[in-house]
C-alpha positions in Angstrom: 57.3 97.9 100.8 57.7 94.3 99.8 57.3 91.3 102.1 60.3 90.0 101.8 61.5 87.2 104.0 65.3 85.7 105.0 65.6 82.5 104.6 69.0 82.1 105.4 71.6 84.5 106.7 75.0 83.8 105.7 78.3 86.3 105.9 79.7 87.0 102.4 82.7 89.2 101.0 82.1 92.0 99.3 83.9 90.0 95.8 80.9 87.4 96.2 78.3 90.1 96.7 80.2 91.9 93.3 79.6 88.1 91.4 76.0 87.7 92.8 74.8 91.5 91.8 76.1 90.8 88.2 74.0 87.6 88.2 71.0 89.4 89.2 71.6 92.0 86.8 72.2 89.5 83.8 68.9 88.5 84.7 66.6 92.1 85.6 67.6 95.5 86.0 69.0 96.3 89.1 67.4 99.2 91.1 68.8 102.2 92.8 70.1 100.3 95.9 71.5 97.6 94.0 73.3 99.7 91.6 74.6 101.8 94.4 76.0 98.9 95.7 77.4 97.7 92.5 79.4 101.2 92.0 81.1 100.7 95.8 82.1 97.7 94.9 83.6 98.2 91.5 85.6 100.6 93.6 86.8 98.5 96.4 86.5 94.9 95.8 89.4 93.9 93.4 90.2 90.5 94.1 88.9 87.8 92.2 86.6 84.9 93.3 89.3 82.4 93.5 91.0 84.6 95.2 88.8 85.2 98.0 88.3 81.0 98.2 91.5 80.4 98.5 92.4 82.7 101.3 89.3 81.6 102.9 90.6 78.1 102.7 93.9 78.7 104.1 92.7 80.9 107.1 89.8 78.0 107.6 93.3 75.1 107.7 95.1 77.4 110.4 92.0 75.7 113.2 92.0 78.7 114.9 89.3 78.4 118.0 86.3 80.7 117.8 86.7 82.4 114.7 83.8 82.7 113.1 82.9 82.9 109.5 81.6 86.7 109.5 85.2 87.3 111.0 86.8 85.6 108.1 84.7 87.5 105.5 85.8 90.4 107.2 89.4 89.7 107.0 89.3 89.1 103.7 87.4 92.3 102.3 90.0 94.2 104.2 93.6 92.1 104.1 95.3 93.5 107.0 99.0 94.2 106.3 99.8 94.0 110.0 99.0 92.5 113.2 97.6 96.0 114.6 95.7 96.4 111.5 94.0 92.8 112.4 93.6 94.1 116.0 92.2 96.9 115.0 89.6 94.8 112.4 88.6 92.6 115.6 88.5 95.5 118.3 84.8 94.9 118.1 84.3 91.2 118.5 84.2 89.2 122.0 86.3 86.4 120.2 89.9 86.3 122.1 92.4 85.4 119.3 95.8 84.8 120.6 99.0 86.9 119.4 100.2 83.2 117.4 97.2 82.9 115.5 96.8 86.7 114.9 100.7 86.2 113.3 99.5 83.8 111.4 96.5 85.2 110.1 98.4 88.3 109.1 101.1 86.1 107.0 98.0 84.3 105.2 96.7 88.2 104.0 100.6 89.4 103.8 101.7 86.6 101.6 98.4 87.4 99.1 98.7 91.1 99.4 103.0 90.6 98.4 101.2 88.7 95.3 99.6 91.8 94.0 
């Protein structure tokens, strides 16, 4: 095993971790893991980088309270359609969003999903 340390932790989505794995791979080959990754996320992450910063700036401008960044990361690798499928996303989480936020949350991802 290799002695790997973190030396900083930081939520990404899974379009960033797509952009970082093909600079890693420009650079060495990528091993097992790695290209595992790499074939999940060829499958599922089809947004584009700008994309995923410009949602991430729009849901960042609604100031909603106690969203956290992992949260945001999360909505954006999944785009709910609807405000149950946003529940549903934050079922987990001890954040309370309220109903008006969650609305307008759901009409940030809507709008971009109507796009595609």
């Amino acid at each position: 095993m290799s002695d790997e340390t973190i030396i900083q932790e930081k939520p990404i989505t899974m379009v960033e971790l797509s952009e970082d794995l093909a600079k890693l791979e420009k650079e060495d080959e990528l091993n097992f893991r790695a290209n595992k990754t790499k074939a999940y996320l060829s499958h599922f992450a089809k947004l584009k980088i700008t994309e995923v910063e410009e949602i991430k700036k729009k849901i960042q401008e609604l100031d909603i309270p106690r969203l956290k960044e992992r949260q945001i990361v999360k909505i954006i690798d999944m785009l709910p359609k609807s405000e149950e499928e946003l529940k549903m996303l934050l079922t987990g989480e001890t954040t309370t969003i309220t109903d008006e936020n969650i609305k307008k949350i759901v009409e940030v991802t809507k709008n971009h999903v109507k796009k595609k």
